[in-house]
N, C-alpha and C positions, 0 to 999 in steps of 0.2 A: 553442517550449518548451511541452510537453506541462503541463496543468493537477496541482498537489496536490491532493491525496484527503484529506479531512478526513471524519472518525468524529466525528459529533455525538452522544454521550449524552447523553439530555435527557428526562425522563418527561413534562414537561409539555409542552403538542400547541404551545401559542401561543409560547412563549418558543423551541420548537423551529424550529417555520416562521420566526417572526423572526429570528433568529439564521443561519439557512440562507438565507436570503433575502437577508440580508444579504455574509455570508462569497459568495453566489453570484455579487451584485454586485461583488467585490472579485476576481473571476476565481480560486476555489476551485470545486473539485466537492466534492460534501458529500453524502455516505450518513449516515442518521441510526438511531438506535436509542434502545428507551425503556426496559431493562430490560440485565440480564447477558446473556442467550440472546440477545439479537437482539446485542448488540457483538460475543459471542465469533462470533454467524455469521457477520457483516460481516466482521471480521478474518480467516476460515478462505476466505472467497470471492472475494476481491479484494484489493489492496494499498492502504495504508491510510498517510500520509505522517505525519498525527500525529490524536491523540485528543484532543476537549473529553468532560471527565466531569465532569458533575454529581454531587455527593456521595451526594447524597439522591434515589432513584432509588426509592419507594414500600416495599416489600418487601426490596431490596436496597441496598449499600449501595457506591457507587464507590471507596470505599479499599480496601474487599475484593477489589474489581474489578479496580482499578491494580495492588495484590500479585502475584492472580494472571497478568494479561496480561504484570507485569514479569518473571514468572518462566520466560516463554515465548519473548517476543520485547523489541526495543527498540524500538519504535516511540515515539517521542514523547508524552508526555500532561499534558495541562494540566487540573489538577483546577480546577471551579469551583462556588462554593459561595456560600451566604448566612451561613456560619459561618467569622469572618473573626479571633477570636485565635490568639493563637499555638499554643497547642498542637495547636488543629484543623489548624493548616499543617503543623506539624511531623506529624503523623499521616501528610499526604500526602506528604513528601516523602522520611519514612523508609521507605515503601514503593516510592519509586523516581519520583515525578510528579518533573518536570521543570519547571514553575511550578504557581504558584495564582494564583489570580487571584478577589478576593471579589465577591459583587453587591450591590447593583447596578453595574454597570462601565459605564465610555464606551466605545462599538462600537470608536473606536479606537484607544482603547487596547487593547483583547482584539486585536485586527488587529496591530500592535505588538508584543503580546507573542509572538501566532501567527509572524510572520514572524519573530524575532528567534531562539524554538527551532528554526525550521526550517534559520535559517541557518546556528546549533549543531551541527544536527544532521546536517546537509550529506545531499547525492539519494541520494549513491551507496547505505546501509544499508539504502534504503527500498524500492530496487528490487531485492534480494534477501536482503527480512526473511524469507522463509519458509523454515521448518527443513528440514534437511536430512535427517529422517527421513520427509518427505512421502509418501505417494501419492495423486496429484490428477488427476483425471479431466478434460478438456475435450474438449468435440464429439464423444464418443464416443471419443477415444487415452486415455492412460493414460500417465503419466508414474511411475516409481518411482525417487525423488529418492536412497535408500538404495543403489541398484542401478545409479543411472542408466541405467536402462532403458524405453525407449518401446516401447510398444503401440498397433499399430492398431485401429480397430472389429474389425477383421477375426477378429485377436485374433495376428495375426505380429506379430515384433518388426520394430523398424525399426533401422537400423546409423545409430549418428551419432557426427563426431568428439568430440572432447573442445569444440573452440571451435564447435560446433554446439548441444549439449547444454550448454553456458554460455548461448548464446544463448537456445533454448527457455526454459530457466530464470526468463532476465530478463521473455520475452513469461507467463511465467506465473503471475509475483507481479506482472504488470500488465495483469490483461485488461480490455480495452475500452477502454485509455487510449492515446492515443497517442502515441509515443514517439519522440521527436530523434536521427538519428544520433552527436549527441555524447552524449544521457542513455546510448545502449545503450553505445559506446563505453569511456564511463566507468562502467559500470556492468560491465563484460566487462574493465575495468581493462588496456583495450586502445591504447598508447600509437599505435600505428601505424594500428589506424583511427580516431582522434583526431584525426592530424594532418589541417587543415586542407587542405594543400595537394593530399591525395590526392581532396579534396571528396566525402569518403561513400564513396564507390568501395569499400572495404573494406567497409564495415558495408554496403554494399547486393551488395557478391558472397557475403557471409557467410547473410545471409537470404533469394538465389536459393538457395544451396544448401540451404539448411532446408524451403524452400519446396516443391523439385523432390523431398524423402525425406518428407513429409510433402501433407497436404490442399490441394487446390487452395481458397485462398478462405479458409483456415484462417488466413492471416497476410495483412492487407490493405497496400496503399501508402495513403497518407495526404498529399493533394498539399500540398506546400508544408509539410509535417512531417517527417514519416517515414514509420515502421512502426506497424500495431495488431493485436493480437489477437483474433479477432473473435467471441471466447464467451466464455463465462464459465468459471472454475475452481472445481473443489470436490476438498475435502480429504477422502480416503476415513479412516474409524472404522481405529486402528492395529491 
């Protein structure tokens, strides 16, 4: 089972590392941010399973924050705050957060509540939160999510089928992570490479054939996992 991605918004540097430090100990991967511009870049670059937001964020202000990323995507967000009546709560959850959670808190309890939304929230959303009006660049191709159309460096197109470019897809709202033949499975909401009995066999003839129309090294084996993508993604200015 490939690790959650957890988006720490958090201004302050000590409560950040603690808290990262912590959730890392609990087998999460955790990208952190201290400000709006560094979460909205974290979410544009990678996949992101659920967000801690700190309210109070200097300058800016995380219910503004949670508005605008609900407006965009679903990803998960658990607002957290030292401002702990009601109506402060109420503030986040009309914007769309998914808990609160007040400070000071017990590590696990926040752990608790993390897994309890994620369980809510179920894998499959997370591995293809990213909009479908994309165009997102890795390793030099070029993916146009609008067009379903790929691009090599070259700057030729590449021919892919339908269950090839679902695949792509999945490897691109998860780069770096690596990934289960049952997460890709169910994530491609693919009942027949699912089944057990066929042991992967599908999901690994599915990603030679992506493999052999695209970069060699581009899509790695992951022994005793699966599949990863092996660059980073970025979302091009619409």
């Amino acid at each position: 089972m490939s690790l959650h991605r957890l988006l720490l918004v958090e201004d302050d540097a000590d409560m950040a590392a603690m808290l990262a430090a912590y959730l890392q100990r609990q087998g999460f991967h955790v990208a952190r941010a201290a400000d709006r511009a560094g979460a909205l870049a974290a979410l544009a670059g990678a996949r992101v399973d659920l967000i801690l937001m700190d309210v109070s964020l200097g300058d800016d202000n995380g219910v503004a924050i949670c508005a605008e990323i609900r407006a965009a995507q679903d990803v998960p967000i658990i607002m957290v705050s030292a401002l702990s009546a009601d109506h402060q709560r109420m503030a986040g959850y009309e914007v769309g957060a998914d808990d609160y959670i007040a400070k000071p808190f017990n590590p696990d309890l926040l752990l608790a509540r993390i897994r309890a939304v994620l369980r809510r929230a179920g894998r499959a959303p997370s591995l293809s939160h990213r909009r479908r009006d994309s165009l997102l660049t890795f390793g030099g191709w070029r993916y146009d999510a609008r067009r379903d159309e790929v691009t090599a460096p070259g700057g030729w197109q590449v021919s892919l089928s339908s269950r090839e470019t679902a695949l792509l897809r999945v490897f691109l709202a998860n780069p770096l992570i690596p990934l289960t033949r049952e997460e890709i499975a169910a994530a491609l909401d693919d009942d027949e490479a699912a089944d057990k009995a066929s042991g992967g066999r599908a999901i690994d003839m599915l990603v030679g054939r992506l493999r052999h129309k695209t970069e060699a090294g581009l899509i790695r084996t992951e022994r005793g996992t699966g599949y990863v993508l092996t660059t980073e993604v970025t979302r091009e200015p619409q």
